[in-house]
C-alpha positions as CSV (number, residue, x, y, z in Angstrom):
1,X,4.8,25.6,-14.7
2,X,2.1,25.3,-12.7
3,X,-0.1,22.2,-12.9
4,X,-4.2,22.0,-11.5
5,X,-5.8,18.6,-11.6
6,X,-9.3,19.0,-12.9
7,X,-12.6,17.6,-11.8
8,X,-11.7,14.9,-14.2
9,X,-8.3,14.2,-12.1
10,X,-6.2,13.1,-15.1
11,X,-7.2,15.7,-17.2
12,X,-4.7,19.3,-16.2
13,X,-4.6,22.6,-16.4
14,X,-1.3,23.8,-17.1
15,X,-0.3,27.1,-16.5
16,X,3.4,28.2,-17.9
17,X,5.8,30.9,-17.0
18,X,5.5,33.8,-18.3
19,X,8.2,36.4,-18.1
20,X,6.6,39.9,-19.2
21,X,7.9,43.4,-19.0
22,X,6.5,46.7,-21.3
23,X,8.4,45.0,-24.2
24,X,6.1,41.7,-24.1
25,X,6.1,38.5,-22.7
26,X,7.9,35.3,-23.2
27,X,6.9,32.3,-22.0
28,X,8.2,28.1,-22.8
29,X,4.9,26.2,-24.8
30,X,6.2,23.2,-24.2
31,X,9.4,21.5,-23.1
32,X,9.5,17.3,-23.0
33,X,11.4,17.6,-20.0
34,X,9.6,20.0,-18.1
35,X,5.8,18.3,-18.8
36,X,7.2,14.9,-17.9
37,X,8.1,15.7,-14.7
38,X,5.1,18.5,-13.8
39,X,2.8,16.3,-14.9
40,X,4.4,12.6,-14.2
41,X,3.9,11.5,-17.7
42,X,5.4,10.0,-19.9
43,X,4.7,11.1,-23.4
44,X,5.5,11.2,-27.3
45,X,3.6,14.1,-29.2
46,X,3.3,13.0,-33.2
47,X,1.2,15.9,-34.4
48,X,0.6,19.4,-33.9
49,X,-2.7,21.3,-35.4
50,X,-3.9,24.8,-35.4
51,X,-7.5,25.6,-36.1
52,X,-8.9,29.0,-36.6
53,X,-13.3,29.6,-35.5
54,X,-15.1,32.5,-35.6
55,X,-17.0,33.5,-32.3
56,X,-19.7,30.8,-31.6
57,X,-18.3,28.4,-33.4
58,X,-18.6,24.6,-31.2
59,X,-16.4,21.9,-32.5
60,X,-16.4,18.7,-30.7
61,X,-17.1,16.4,-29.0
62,X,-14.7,14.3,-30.9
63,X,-13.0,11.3,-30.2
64,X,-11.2,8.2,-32.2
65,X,-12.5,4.7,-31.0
66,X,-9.5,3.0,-32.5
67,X,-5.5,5.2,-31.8
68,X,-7.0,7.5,-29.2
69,X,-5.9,11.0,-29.2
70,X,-4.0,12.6,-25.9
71,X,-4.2,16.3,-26.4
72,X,-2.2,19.3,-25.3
73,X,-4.2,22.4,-26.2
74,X,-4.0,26.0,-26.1
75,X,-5.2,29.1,-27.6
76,X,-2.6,31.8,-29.5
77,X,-5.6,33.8,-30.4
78,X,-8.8,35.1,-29.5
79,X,-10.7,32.9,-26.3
80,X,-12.4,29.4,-25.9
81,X,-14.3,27.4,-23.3
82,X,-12.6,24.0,-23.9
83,X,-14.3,20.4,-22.7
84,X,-13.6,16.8,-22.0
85,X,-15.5,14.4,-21.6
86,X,-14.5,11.1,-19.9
87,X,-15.8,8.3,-21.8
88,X,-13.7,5.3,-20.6
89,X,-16.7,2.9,-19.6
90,X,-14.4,1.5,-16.6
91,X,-13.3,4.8,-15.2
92,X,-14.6,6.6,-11.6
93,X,-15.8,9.6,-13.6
94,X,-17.3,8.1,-16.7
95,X,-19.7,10.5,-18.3
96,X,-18.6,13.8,-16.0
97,X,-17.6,16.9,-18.2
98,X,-14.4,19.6,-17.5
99,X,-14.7,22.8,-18.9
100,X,-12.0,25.7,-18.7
101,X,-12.0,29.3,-20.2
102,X,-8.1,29.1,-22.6
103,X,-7.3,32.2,-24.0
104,X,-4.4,34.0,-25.4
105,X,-4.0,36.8,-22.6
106,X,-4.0,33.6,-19.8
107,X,-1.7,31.7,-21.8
108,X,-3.0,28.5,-20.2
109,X,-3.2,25.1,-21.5
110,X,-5.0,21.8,-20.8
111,X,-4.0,18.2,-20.8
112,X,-6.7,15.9,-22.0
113,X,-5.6,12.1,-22.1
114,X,-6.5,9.6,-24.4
115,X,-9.8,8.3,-23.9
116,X,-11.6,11.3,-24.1
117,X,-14.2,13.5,-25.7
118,X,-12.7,16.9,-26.4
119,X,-14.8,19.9,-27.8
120,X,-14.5,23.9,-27.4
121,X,-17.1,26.4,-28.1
122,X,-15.6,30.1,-29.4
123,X,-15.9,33.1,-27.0
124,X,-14.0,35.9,-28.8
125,X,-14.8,37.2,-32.3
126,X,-12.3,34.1,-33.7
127,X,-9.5,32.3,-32.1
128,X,-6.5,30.1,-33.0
129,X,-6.6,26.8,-31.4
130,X,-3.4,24.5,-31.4
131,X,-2.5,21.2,-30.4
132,X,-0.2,18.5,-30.1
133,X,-1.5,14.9,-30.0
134,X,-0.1,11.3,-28.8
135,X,-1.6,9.9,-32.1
136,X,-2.2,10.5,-35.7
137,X,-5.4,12.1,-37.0
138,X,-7.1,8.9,-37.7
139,X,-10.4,9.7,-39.7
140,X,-11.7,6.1,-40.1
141,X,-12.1,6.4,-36.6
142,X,-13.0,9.5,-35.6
143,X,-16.7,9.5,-33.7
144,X,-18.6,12.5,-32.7
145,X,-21.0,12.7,-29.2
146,X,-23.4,15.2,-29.9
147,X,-22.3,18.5,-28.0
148,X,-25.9,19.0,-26.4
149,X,-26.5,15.5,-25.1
150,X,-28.8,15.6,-21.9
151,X,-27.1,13.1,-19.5
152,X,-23.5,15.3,-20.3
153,X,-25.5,18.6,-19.6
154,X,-22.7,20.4,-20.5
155,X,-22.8,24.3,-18.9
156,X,-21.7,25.9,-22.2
157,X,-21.7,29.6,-22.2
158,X,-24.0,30.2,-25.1
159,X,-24.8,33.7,-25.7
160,X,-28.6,32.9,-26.4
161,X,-28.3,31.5,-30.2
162,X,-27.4,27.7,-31.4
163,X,-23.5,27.2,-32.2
164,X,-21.9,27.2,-35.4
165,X,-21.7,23.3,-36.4
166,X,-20.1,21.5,-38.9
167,X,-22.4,18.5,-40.5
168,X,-20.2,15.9,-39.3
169,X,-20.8,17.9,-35.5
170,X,-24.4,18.1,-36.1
171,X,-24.4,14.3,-36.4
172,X,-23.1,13.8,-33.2
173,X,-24.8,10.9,-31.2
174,X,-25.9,10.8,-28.0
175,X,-23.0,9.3,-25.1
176,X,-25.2,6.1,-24.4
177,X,-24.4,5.3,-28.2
178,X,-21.0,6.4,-28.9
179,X,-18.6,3.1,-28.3
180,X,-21.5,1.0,-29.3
């Protein structure tokens, strides 16, 4: 497995071996082992969620202030441009954004630690989204920061119309206000 530090240095993009031929491909998701030592962490994964968005549908940026959420993601289906967001107050790159294009066809994956904002805007018609997390879903305290705040100016690749949001997305407040 290959693993690329992103402009948010804890947060990776892993890419995994894939083994192809005219019969297919096959490739390892995920192996404890194998992340632990690539990536130097050491890690428990509680839960694992798929999520399936029609094209142009934004989820995020979501976060819980109390049992923060590490995240493995990847896409099985379809193609997404996935963000983070750091929002530890005491961290070098509070406030910074890293976005990567996941997709089925290049199979890759991205870390995003605890601490974060996570949120992914739908390029293909629909994808399927999974991931494993460090925590439990904890919706007492899940928080939202709205996707289109000014001082994250996030570069997403909107195709000229608004995103598909849920209400809970639409509610999303702006970064200065989200651990207040």
């Amino acid at each position: 497995m290959k693993i690329t530090p992103c402009v948010i240095a804890d947060v990776l993009l892993i890419e995994p071996r894939v083994f192809g031929d005219e019969r297919g491909f096959f490739l390892e998701s995920f192996n404890q082992r194998a992340f632990n030592e690539a990536t130097g962490l050491e890690l428990q994964f509680v839960q694992d969620n798929h999520s399936r968005s029609a094209r142009n549908v934004l989820r995020g940026l979501h976060y819980q202030a109390v049992q923060p959420q590490g995240k493995l993601v990847r896409v099985v289906s379809g193609e997404v441009f996935d963000v983070a967001v750091d929002i530890r107050p005491d961290s070098p790159t509070y406030g910074i954004w890293a976005g990567e294009v996941l997709s089925a066809s290049n199979k890759r994956q991205l870390w995003v630690p605890p601490g974060l904002a996570h949120g992914f805007l739908v390029l293909s018609e629909s994808a399927d989204f999974l991931y494993k997390t460090t925590d439990y879903y904890a919706p007492e305290h899940e928080r939202c920061i709205a996707w289109n705040d000014p001082t994250l100016a996030i570069d997403w690749p909107l195709t000229g119309e608004l995103p598909v949001l849920s209400a809970k997305d639409l509610a999303g407040r702006p970064l200065a206000d989200a651990l207040s």
